[in-house]
C-alpha positions in Angstrom: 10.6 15.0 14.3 8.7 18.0 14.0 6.1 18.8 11.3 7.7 20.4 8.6 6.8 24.3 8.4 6.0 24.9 4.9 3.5 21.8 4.5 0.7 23.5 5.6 1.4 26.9 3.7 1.9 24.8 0.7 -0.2 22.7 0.8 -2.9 25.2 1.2 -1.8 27.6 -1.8 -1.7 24.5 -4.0 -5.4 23.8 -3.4 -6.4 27.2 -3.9 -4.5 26.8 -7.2 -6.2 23.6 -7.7 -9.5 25.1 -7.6 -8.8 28.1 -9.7 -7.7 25.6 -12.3 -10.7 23.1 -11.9 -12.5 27.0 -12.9 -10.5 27.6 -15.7 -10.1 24.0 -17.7 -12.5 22.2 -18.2 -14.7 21.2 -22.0 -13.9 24.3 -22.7 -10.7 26.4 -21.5 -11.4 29.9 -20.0 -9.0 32.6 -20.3 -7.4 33.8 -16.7 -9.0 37.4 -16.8 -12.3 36.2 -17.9 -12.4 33.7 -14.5 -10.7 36.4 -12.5 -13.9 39.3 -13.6 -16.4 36.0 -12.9 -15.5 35.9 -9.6 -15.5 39.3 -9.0 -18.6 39.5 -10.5 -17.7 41.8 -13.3 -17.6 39.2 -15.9 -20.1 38.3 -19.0 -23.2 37.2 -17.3 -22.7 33.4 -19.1 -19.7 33.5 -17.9 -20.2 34.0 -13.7 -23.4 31.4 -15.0 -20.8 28.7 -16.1 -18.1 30.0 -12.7 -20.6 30.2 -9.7 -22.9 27.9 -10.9 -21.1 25.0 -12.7 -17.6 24.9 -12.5 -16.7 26.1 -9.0 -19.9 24.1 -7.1 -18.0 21.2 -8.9 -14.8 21.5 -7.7 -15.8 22.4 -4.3 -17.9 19.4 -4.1 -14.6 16.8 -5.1 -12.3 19.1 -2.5 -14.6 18.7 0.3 -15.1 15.0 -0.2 -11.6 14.8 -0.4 -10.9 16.3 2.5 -13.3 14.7 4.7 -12.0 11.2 3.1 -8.5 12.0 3.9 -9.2 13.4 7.1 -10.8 10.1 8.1 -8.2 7.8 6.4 -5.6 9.6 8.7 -8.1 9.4 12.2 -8.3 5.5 11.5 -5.4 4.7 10.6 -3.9 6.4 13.8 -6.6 4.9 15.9 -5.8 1.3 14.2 -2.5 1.8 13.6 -2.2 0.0 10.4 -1.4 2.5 7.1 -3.9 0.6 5.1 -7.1 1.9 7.1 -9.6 4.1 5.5 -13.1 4.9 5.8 -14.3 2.0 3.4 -12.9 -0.2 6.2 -15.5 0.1 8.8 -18.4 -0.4 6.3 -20.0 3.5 6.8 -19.3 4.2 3.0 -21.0 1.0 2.3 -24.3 1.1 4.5 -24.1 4.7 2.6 -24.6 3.6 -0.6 -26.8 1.0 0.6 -29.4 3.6 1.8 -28.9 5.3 -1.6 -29.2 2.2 -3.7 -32.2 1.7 -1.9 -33.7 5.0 -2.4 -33.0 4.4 -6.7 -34.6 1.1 -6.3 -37.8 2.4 -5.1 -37.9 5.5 -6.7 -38.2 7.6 -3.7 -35.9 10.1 -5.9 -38.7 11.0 -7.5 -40.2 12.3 -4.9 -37.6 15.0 -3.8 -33.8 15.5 -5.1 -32.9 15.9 -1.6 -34.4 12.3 -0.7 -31.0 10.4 -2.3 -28.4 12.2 -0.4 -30.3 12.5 2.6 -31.0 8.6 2.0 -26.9 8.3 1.8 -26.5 10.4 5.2 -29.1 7.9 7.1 -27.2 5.2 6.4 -24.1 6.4 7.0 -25.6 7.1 10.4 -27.0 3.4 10.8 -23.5 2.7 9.7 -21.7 4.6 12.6 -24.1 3.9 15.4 -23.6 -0.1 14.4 -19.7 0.6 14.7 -20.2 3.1 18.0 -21.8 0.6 19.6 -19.1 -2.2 18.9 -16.7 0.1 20.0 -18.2 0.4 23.3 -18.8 -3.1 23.8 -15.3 -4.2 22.3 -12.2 -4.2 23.3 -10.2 -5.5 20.8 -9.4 -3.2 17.4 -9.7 -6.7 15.4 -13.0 -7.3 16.5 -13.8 -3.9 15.6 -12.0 -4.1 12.1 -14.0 -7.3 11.2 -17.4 -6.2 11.8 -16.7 -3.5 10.0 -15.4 -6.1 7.2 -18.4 -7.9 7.4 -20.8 -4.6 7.4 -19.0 -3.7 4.3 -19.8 -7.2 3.0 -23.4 -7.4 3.3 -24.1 -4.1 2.6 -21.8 -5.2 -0.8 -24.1 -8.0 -1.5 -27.8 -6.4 -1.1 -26.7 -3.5 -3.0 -25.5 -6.0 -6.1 -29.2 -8.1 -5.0 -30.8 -4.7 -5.6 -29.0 -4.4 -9.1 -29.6 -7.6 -9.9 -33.4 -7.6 -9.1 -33.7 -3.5 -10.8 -37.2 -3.1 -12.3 -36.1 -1.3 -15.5 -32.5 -0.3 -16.6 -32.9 3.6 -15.8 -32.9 2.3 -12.0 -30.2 -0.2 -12.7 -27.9 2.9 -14.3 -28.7 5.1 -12.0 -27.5 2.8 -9.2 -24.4 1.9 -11.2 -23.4 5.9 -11.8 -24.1 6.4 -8.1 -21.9 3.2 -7.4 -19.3 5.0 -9.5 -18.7 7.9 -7.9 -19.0 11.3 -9.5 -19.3 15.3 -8.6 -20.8 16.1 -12.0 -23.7 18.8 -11.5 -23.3 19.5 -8.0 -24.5 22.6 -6.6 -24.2 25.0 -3.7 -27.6 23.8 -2.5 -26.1 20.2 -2.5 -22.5 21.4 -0.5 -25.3 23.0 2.0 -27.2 19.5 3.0 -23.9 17.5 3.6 -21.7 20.2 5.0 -23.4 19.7 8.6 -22.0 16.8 8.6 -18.8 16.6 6.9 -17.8 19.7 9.5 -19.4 17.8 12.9 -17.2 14.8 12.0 -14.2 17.0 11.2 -14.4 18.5 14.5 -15.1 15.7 16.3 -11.9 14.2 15.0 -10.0 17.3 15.5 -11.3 17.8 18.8 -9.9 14.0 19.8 -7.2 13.9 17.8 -4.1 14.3 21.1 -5.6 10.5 22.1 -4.3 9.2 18.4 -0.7 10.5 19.2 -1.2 8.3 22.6 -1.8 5.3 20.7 1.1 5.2 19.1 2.7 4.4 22.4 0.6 0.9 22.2 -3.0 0.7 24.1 -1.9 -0.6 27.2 0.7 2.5 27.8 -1.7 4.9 26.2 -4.4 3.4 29.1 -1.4 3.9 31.5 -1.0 7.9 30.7 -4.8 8.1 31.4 -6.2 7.7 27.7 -9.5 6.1 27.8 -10.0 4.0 25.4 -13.4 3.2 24.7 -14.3 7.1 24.4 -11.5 7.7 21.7 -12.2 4.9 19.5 -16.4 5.7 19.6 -15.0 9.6 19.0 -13.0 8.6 16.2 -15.3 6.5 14.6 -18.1 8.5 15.0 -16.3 11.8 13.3 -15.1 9.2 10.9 -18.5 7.9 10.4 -20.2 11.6 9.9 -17.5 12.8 7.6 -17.8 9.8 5.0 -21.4 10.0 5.1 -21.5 13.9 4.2 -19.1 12.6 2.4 -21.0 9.7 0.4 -24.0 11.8 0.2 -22.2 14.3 -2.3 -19.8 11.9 -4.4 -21.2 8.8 -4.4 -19.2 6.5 -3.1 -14.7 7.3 -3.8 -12.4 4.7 -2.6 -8.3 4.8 -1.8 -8.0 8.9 -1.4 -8.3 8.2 2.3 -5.6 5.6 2.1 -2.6 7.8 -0.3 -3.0 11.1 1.6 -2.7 10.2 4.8 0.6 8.0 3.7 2.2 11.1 1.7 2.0 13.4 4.3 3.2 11.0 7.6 6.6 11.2 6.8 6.5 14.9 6.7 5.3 14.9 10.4 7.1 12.7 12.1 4.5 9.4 11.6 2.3 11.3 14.6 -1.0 10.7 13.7 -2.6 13.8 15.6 -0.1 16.1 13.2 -1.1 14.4 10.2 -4.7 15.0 9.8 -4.8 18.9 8.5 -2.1 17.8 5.4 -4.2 14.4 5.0 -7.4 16.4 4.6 -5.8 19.2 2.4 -3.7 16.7 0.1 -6.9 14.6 -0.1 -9.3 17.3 -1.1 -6.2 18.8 -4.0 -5.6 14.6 -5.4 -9.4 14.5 -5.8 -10.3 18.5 -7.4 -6.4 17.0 -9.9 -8.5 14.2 -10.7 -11.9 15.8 -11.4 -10.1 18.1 -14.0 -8.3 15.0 -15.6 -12.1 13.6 -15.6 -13.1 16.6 -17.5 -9.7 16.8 -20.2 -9.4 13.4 -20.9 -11.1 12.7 -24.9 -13.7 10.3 -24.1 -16.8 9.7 -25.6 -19.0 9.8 -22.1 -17.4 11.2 -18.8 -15.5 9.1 -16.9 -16.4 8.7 -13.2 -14.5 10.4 -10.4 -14.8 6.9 -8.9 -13.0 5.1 -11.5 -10.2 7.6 -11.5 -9.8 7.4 -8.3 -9.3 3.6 -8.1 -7.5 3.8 -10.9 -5.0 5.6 -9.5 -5.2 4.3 -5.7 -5.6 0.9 -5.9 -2.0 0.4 -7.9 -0.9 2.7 -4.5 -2.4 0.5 -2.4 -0.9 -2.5 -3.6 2.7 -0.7 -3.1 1.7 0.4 0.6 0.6 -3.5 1.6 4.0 -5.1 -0.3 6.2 -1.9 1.5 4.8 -3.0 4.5 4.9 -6.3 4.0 8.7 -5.8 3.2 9.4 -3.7 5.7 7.9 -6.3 8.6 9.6 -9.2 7.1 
């Protein structure tokens, strides 16, 4: 089956739509002409303030995480073959927020606002050398599944041991908003330090993206066509790893959007991997700028977090992915 040929078209007029409206709704509604003259630069000067420096930073910064998280979700899930993959599952997002928990505990914030993302990008990059390295040395996608399980894990637990041991309870809220997830304030400046590496690891698994069609043939018969093995799964995980991380430094830390997009869009290209990680990476980045402007409408005393959202809706998706496949395999 071939990809369909109005997903990509659609799919990318629907995210320019989505971030015109994350510019137009938010605590309070704009008016279409008064966006449109913002833009153009035309506009009341409070108004291109609240556009260029506010509102569109902000929906950039949830699209681009959700791209990079859906781009991933589909590179893993193709490399592991198993639908349920995403980049929480080799323990990158985790050693991420680690490094940034870390930096809150300390108050090394205080020193710079670039020391906390830049914190989250240097452990997403202890993350993905940990997991290159296993690739190289393993040969078994379990084994490399389950040291990522038990990265996740510990880096899990000393992030709770640094909550639990917080000095004073503006550290502890600070790592629990962080923990949450959120886009809230995000500025150009802020896109600029993590798109480096959102883009490196989106090229990276662009660039190796053929070798994820082979494995669908099984890794011996992919081996047999003259795949090799060891160099697509480091490649994979690596542009996996850089991605979340740029990722992670932006948003915090956003869970399941690398898990739904990726399984919307494989039916529409024939379940090849290789096909599906443009339409993961655009439906991604549109479910996350939808759910940033539901963060923003919904009548609630204090901002919800991206984070929560997120799960909110993913985890009930998840749960019908696993018992689908669970059905479908019995």
């Amino acid at each position: 089956m071939k990809q369909h040929s109005w997903l990509l078209p659609a799919l990318i007029l629907s995210s320019v739509a989505g971030l015109f409206a994350a510019c137009l709704l938010g605590s309070v509604s704009m008016p279409f002409d008064r966006v449109l003259s913002a833009f153009f630069g035309s506009g009341d000067q409070a108004d291109r303030l609240v556009i260029w420096q506010i509102r569109l930073p902000r929906a950039l910064a949830a699209y681009l995480v959700g791209a990079a998280l859906g781009l991933s979700g589909a590179a893993l899930q193709g490399l592991l073959r198993n639908p349920l993959a995403e980049p929480g599952v080799l323990g990158v997002s985790a050693s991420a927020s680690l490094f940034a928990t870390f930096a809150l505990y300390y108050g090394l914030v205080a020193i710079s606002p670039w020391v906390l993302p830049m914190a989250a990008i240097l452990g997403a990059l202890a993350g993905t050398a940990l997991i290159a390295v296993a690739a190289i040395r393993t040969q078994s996608v379990v084994t490399l599944i389950l040291i990522g399980v038990g990265l996740s894990s510990f880096s899990g637990a000393a992030m709770s041991l640094l909550m639990n041991l917080a000095p004073n309870p503006f550290s502890l809220s600070d790592m629990v908003n962080w923990m949450l997830g959120s886009v809230a304030n995000r500025s150009f400046q802020e896109i600029g330090l993590a798109a480096p590496f959102l883009l490196s690891g989106a090229a990276i698994l662009l660039a190796s993206r053929r070798g994820l069609s082979a494995l669908t043939l099984g890794e011996e018969a992919a081996s047999g066509i003259g795949l090799d093995l060891r160099t697509q799964r480091v490649l994979t995980v690596l542009g996996a790893g850089l991605a979340t991380g740029g990722s992670v430094a932006l948003a915090g830390a956003i869970g399941f959007v690398g898990i739904i997009a990726p399984h919307i869009i494989r039916p529409f290209v024939g379940h090849d991997p290789a096909r599906s990680l443009i339409p993961s990476a655009l439906l991604a980045g549109l479910i996350l700028v939808l759910a940033d402007i539901g963060v923003r409408l919904l009548p609630t005393s204090s901002e919800l977090k991206l984070g929560v959202v997120a799960a909110l809706i993913g985890a009930p998706a998840f749960v019908w992915i696993a018992m689908r496949r669970r059905a479908i395999n019995d």
